[in-house]
C-alpha positions in Angstrom: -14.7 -19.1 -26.2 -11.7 -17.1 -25.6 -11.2 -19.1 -21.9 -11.5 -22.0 -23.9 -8.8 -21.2 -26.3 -6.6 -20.7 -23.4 -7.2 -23.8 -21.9 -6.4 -26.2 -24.7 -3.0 -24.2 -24.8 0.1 -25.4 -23.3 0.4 -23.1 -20.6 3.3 -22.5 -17.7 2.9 -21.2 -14.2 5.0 -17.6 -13.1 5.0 -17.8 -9.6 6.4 -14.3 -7.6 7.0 -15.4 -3.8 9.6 -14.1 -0.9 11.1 -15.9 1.4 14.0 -15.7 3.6 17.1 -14.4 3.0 20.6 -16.9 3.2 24.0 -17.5 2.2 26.1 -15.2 0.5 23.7 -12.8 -0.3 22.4 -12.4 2.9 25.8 -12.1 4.3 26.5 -9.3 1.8 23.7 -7.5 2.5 24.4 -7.7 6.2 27.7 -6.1 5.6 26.2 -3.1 3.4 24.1 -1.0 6.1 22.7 1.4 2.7 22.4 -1.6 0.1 19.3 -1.6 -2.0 19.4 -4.2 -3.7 21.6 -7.3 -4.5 20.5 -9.5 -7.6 21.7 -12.7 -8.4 22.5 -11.8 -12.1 23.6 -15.9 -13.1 25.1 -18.7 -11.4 27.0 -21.7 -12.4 27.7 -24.9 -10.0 31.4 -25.4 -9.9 31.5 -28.6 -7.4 31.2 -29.3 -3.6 29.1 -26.8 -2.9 30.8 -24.0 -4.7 29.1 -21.6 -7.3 30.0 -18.8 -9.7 27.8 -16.1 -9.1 27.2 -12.7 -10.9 25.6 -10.5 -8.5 24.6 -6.9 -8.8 24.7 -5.2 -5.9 22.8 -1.2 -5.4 24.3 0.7 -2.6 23.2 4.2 -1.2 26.6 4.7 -0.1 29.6 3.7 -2.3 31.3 0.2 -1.4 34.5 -1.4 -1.6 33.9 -4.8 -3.3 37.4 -6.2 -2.4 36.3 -5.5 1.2 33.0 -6.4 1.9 34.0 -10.3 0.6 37.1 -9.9 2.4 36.0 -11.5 5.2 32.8 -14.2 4.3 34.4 -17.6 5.0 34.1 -19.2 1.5 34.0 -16.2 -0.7 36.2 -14.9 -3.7 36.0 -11.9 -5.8 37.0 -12.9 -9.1 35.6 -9.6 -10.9 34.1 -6.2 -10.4 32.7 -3.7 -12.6 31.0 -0.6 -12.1 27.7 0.1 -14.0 27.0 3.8 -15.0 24.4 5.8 -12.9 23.4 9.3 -13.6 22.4 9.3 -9.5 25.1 10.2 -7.4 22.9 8.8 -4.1 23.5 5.2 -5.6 26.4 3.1 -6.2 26.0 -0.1 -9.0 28.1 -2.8 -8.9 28.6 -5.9 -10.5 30.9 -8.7 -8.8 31.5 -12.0 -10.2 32.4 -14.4 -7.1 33.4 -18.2 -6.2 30.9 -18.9 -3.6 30.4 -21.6 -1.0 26.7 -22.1 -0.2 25.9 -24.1 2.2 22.2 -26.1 2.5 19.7 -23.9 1.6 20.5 -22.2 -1.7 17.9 -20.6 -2.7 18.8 -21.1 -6.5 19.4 -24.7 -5.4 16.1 -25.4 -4.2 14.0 -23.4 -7.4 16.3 -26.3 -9.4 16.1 -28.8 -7.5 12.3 -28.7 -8.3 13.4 -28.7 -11.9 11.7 -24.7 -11.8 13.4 -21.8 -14.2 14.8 -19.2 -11.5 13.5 -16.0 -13.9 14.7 -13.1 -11.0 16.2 -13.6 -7.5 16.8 -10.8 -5.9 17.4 -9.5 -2.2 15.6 -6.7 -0.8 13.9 -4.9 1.9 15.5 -7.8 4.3 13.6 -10.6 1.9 14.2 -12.9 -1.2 11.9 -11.4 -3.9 11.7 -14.5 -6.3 10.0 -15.1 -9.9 10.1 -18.5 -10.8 8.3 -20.9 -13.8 6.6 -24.2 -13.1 5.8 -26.8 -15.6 2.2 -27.0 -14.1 0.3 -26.9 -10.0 1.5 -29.9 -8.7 5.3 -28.6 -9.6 4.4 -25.5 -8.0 2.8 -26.9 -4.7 5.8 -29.1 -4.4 8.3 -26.0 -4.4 6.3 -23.7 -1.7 6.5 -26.9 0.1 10.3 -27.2 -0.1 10.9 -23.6 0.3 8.3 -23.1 3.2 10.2 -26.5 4.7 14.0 -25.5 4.5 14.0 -21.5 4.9 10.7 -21.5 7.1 8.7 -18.7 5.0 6.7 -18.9 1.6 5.1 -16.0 0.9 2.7 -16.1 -2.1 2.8 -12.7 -4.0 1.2 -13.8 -7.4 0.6 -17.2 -9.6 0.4 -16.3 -13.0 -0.5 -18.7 -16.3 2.1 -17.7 -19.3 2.6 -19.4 -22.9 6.1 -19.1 -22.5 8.3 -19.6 -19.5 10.6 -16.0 -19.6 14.6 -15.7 -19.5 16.2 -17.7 -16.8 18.3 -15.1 -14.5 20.6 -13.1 -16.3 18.3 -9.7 -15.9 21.4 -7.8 -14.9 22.6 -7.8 -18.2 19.4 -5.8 -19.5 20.3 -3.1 -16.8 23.7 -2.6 -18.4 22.3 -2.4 -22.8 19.5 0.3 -21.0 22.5 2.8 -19.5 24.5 2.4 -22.6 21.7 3.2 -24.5 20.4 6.4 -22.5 22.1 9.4 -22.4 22.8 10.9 -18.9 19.7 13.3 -18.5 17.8 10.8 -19.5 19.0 8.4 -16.7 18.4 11.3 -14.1 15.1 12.2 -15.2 14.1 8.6 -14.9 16.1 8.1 -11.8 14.9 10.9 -10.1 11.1 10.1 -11.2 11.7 6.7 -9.9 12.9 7.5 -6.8 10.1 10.1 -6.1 7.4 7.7 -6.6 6.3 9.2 -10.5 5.7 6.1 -12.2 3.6 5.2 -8.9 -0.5 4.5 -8.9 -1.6 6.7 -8.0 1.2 9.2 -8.2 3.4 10.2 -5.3 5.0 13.4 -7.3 4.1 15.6 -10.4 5.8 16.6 -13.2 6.5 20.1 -11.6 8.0 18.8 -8.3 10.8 16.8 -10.9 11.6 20.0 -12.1 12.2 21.5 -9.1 14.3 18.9 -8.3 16.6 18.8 -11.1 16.2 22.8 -12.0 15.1 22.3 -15.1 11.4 23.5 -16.9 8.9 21.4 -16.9 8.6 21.1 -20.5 12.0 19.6 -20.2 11.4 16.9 -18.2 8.4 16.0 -20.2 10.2 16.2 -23.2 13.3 13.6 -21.4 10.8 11.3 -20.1 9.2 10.8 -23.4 12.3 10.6 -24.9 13.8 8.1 -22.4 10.7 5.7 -22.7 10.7 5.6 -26.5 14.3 4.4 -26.1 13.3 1.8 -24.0 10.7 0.8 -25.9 12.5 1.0 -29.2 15.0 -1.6 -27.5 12.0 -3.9 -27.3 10.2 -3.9 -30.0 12.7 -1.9 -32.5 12.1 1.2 -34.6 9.1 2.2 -34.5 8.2 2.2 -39.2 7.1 5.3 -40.2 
């Protein structure tokens, strides 16, 4: 009964694939031996080929943003910011650029397929993309296209959804969740993070955290739970009492 409830709904396709990195974020990351990560934040066609893009880029080693644009043929920094970390082994930064992609955009082809882009983001030397389709054939023709232009598709999942999810614009999230935690907080989810914690099955325990950041145990049970009602306060709001 329940299948055929779902059925007669109006459903959407989320489809997480990786591809090939290009353009200006694979240049960037080619310039940034430590990066972690570089998400494309939002982007907005200008004309001839020419984007602004909000990217947020994580480093293991600080980075000059003025620099590593400095020399990409078609690339302006416009505006940097730095987002708060409680991790000294990572540097967060968010640059807003005029950017010159040439043929294949990744964000181009996702809307050229008349797809929402929900996350784009480079890492471990690959495009990690989440994308919504209207429905199969929609999401045949874009693994098609991508397979086609950048010469890899590579299906990770292909999920049916009610609802389509946020187009881009994650990194924003990323800045309300540091402003909202206070800095042991941060490192005890940092460090948890980082030492595979929140891993299945586990990678670290409770005790080995402490050890790392010196503190009882208690402690960072009592942070962790702390820091994930926050979170999930900024979700679904105060929990009534």
């Amino acid at each position: 009964m329940g299948d055929r409830i779902l059925a007669d709904r109006e459903t959407v396709l989320r489809v997480e694939f990786t591809t090939m990195p290009t353009g200006v974020m694979a240049k960037l990351a080619e310039r940034l031996p430590a990066v972690r990560s570089i998400e494309l934040d939002n982007a907005f066609y200008v004309e001839d080929g020419t984007w602004i893009e909000s990217l947020t880029i994580a480093s293991n080693d600080p980075f000059d943003p003025e620099s590593l644009v400095a020399d990409i043929s078609g690339v302006s920094l416009f505006h940097t910011s730095e987002i708060p970390t409680a991790s000294a082994d990572v540097d967060i930064q968010r640059l807003t650029v005029l950017a010159n992609e040439s043929y294949p955009f990744i964000l181009g082809l996702v809307l050229r397929q008349e797809a929402i882009p929900n996350r784009i983001v480079l890492q471990n030397d690959e495009f990690e993309v989440v994308t919504t389709t209207r429905d199969w054939d929609q999401f045949r023709s874009l693994a098609d296209e991508v397979q086609a232009t950048l010469g890899e598709f590579e299906l990770l999942s292909v999920t049916q959804n009610e609802e389509p999810g946020e187009p881009l614009d994650s990194g924003r999230l990323t800045e309300v969740l540091v402003s909202k935690l206070t800095d042991d907080q941060l490192a005890i989810l940092e460090t948890a993070y980082n030492h595979g914690y929140f891993d299945v099955p586990r990678e670290t325990s409770a005790t080995d955290l402490a050890e790392e950041l010196d503190v009882a145990q208690s402690t960072v049970s009592e942070r962790l739970r702390t820091a994930e009602r926050t979170l999930l306060e900024l979700i679904y709001g105060p929990r009534e009492e």
